[in-house]
C-alpha positions in Angstrom: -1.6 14.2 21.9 -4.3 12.1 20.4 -5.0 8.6 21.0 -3.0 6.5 18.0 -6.0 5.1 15.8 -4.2 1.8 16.3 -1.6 0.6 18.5 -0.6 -3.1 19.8 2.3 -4.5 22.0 3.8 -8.0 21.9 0.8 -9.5 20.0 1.2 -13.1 19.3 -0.9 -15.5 17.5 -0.4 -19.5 16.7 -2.4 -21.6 14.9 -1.8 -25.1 16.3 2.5 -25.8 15.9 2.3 -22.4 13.4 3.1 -19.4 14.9 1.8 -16.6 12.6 2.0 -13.3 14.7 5.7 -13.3 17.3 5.3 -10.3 19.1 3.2 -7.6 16.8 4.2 -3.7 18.0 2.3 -1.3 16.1 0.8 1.8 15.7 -0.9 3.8 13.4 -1.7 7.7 13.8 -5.1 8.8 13.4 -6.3 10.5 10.2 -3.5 8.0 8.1 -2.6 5.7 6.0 -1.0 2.8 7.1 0.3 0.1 4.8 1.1 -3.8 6.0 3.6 -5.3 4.0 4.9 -8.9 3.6 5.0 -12.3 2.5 1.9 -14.6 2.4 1.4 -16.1 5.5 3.4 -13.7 7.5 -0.4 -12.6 9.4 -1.1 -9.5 7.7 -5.1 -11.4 7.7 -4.4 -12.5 11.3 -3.3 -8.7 12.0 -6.9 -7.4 10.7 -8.8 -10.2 12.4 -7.9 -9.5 15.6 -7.8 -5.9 15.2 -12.1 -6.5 13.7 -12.2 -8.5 17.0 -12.6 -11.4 14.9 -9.7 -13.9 16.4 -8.6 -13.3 20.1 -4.9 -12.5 19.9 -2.9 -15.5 22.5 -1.0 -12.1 23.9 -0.2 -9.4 24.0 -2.6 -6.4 24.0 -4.1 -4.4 20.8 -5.9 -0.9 21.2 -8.3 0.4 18.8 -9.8 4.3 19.0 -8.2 3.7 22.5 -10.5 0.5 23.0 -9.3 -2.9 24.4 -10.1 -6.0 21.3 -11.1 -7.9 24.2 -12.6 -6.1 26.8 -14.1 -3.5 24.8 -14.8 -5.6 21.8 -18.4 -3.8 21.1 -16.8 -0.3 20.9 -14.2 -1.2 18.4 -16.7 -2.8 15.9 -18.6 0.6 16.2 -16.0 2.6 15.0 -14.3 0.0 12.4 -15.2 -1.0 8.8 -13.6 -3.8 6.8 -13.2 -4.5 3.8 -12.0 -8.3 3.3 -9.9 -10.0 0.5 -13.2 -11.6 -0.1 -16.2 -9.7 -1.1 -19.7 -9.6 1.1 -21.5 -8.1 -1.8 -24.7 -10.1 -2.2 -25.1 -10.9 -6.0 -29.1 -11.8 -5.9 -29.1 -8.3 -4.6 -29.2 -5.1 -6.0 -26.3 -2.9 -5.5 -29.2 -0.1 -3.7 -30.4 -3.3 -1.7 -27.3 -4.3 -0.6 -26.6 -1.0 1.4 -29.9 -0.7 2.3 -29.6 -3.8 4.0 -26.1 -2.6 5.7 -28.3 0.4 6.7 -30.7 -1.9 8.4 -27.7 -3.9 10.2 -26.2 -0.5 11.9 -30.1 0.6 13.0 -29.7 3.8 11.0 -33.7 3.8 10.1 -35.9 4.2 7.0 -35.2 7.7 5.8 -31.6 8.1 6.9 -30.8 4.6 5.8 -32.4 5.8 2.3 -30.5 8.7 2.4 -26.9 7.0 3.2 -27.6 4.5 0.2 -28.5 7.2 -2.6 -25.1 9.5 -1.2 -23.1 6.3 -1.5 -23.7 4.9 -4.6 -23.2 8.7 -6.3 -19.8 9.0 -4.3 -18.8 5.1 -5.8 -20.2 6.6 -9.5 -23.0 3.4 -9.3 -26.1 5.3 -9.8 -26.4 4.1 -12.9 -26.0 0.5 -11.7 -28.3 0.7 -8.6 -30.7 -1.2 -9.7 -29.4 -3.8 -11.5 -28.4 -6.9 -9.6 -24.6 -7.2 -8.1 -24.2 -10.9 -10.1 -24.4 -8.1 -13.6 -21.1 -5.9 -12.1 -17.6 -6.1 -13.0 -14.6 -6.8 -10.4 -14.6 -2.7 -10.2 -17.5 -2.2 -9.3 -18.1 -4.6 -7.0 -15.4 -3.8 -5.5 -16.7 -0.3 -5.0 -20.1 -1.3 -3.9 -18.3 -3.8 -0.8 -16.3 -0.7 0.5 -19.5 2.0 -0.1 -21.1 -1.0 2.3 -18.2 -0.7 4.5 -18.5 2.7 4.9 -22.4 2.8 5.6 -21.9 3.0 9.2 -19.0 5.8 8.8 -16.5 4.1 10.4 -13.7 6.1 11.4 -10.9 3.6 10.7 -11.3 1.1 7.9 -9.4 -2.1 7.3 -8.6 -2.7 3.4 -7.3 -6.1 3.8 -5.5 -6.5 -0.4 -8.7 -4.3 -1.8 -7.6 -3.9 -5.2 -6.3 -7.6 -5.6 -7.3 -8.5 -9.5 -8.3 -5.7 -10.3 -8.0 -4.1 -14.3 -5.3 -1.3 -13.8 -8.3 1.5 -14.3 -10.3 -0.4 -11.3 -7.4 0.1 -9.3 -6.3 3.5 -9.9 -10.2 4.2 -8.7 -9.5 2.7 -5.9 -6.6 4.5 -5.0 -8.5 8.0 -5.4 -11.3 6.9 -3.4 -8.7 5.9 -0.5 -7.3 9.6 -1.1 -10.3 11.1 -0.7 -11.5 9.1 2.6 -8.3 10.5 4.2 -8.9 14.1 3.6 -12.0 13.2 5.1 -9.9 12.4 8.5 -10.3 8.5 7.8 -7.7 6.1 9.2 -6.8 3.4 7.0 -4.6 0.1 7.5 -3.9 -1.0 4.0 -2.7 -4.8 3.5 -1.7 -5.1 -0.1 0.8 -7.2 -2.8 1.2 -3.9 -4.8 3.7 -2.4 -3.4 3.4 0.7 -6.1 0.2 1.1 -4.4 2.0 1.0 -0.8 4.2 4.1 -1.6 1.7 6.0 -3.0 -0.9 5.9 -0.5 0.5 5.1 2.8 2.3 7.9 5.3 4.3 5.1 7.0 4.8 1.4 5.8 5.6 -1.8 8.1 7.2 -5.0 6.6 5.6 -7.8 8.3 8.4 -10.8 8.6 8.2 -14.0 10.4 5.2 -12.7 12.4 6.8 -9.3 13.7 7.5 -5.8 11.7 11.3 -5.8 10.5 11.4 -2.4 9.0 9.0 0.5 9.4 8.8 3.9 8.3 8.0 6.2 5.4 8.2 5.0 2.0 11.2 7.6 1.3 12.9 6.4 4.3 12.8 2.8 3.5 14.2 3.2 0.4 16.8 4.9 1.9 18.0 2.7 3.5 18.6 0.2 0.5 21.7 0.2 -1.8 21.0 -0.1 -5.2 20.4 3.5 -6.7 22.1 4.8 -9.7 22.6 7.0 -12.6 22.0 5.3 -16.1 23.4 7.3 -18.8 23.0 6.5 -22.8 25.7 7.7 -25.8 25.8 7.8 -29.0 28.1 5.1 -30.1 30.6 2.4 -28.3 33.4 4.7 -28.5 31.7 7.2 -26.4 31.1 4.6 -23.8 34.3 3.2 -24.0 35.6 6.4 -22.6 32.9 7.3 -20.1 33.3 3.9 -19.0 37.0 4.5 -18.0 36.2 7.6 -16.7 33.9 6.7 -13.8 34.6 4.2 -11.6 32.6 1.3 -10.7 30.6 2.1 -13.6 28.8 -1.2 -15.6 28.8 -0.2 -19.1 26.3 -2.3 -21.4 27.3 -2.3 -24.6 24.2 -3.5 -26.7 22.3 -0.5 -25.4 25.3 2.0 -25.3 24.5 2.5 -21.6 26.4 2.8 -18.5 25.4 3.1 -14.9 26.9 4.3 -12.4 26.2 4.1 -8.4 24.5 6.8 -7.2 22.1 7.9 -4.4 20.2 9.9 -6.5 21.0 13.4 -5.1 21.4 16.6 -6.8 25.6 16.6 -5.6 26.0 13.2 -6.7 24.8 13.6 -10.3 26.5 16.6 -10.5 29.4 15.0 -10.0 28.9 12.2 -12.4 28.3 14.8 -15.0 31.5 17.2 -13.8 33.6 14.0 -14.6 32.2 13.3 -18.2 32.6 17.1 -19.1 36.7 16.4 -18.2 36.5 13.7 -20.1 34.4 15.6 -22.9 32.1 12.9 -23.2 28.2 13.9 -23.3 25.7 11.4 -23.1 22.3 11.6 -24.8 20.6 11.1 -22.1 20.6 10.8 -18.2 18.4 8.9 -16.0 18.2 9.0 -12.3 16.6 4.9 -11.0 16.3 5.0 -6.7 15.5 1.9 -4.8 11.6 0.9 -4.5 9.6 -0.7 -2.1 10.0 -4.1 -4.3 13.9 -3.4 -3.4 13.1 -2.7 0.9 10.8 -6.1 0.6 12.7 -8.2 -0.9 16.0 -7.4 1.2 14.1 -7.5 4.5 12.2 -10.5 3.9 15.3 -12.2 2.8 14.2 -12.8 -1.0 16.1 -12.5 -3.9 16.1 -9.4 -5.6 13.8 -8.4 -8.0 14.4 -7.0 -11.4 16.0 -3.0 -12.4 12.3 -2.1 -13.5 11.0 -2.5 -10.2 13.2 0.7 -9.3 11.6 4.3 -9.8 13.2 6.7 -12.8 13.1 9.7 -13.4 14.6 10.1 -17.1 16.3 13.5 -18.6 16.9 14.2 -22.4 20.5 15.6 -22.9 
């Protein structure tokens, strides 16, 4: 079996009184996306510090490409990249100079340095923009120029600590692709975000970070799973329709101003089957069906011990009838 990309053991950190990390167990596969949920100030920062070698962890131990953080501190940084909540793009710069410059830093030479800045800013679409100081890009693109830095040195796992963090909704779905595409590339990537759309469509697995230790981990679909709160919302034509749905199907919430009722579910195939078996004895049909499961807002907010967030954090899938 390969060596896990990442893996610690009863990592702790305090900051004076503050005890931010209480005994950290991780580990993250090589060649995938992991995705570091939680509160502010639960150490998802803290995490990537010590894991870039940045803080010392006060125990525990933390493995990176099978290196120790702090025995072997120079071989992690030389197969690592970050990229911070903060970006390290120089704006009196030009976007070619500033990789040029990370070129210089990781000793790559002239003509190979040359050659890593051109591929870069054609992968990251900012040819266009190479020479034209950093200060004259938007959020996007700077953002896109502080990971192509990142990834001058072709790291082979690569922190995003909250990358797409006010970002425009295009900015970030370029984001997204470019994450995509540095996976298929056999890329490891610990993800820290506050989107947690963004969390289940990237990451394989997903850890929520509480109180300074992971409460919950698995894959996206699992974590939902394990959250009531899915259910089948079902429209009609008028009140009297509902009326008689409603005393149909138990447990059912009927809301009248929409004509809509919905009913527990977990979102299977035999479960909205039966729903619909019971409406066709009652010779009811609704005008339309949808199917909402728990999200990850719904797994967060019920491990971290939050209240719960709104129906239209939930996913739907919506059918026509």
């Amino acid at each position: 079996m390969s060596v896990p990309a990442i893996e610690t053991s009863g990592l702790t950190k305090s900051f004076g009184d503050t005890a931010v990390l209480t005994g950290l167990d991780l580990t993250v596969p090589t060649g995938s996306v992991y995705a570091l949920l939680g509160p502010n100030g639960t150490g998802k920062t803290t995490t990537v510090h010590i894991l870039s070698t940045l803080l010392a962890p006060d125990s525990g131990v933390a493995h990176v490409a099978g290196h120790d953080v702090r025995r072997h501190a120079d071989a992690v940084r030389s197969v690592i990249g970050v990229t911070g909540q903060f970006s390290a793009v120089d704006n009196l710069l030009t976007g070619e100079e500033n990789l040029r410059i990370m070129a210089d830093l990781r000793h790559l030479g002239r003509l190979k340095g040359s050659r890593v800045a051109t591929d870069l800013l054609e992968k990251f679409e900012l040819t266009e923009a190479a020479g034209k100081p950093a200060s004259t890009y938007s959020g996007g693109m700077r953002r896109r120029l502080d990971l192509a830095m990142t990834l001058v040195s072709r790291p082979q796992i690569i922190y995003l600590d909250e990358p797409t963090t006010g970002l425009d909704p295009r900015s970030r779905r370029t984001m997204r692709q470019i994450v995509k595409d540095l996976v298929a590339e056999g890329v490891t990537v610990l993800l820290t975000t506050q989107y947690l759309d963004e969390a289940d469509e990237l990451a394989d697995r997903v850890g929520v970070l509480n109180e300074g230790t992971i409460v919950a981990e698995g894959t996206p679909r699992d974590l939902k799973s394990r959250i009531d709160g899915g259910r089948v919302v079902l429209t009609f034509d008028d009140a009297d329709a509902l009326a008689c749905a409603g005393g149909g199907l138990a447990d059912s919430i009927p809301d009248p101003e929409k004509l809509s009722l919905s009913v527990p579910s977990d979102g299977g195939v035999a479960s909205v089957r039966s729903v619909l078996a019971r409406l066709d004895a009652l010779e009811v049909e609704p005008t339309s069906l949808s199917i909402r499961t728990p999200s990850l807002d719904d797994v967060f907010f019920a491990l971290t011990g939050n209240s719960s967030p709104t129906p239209t954090t939930t996913s739907a899938t919506e059918v026509e009838l």
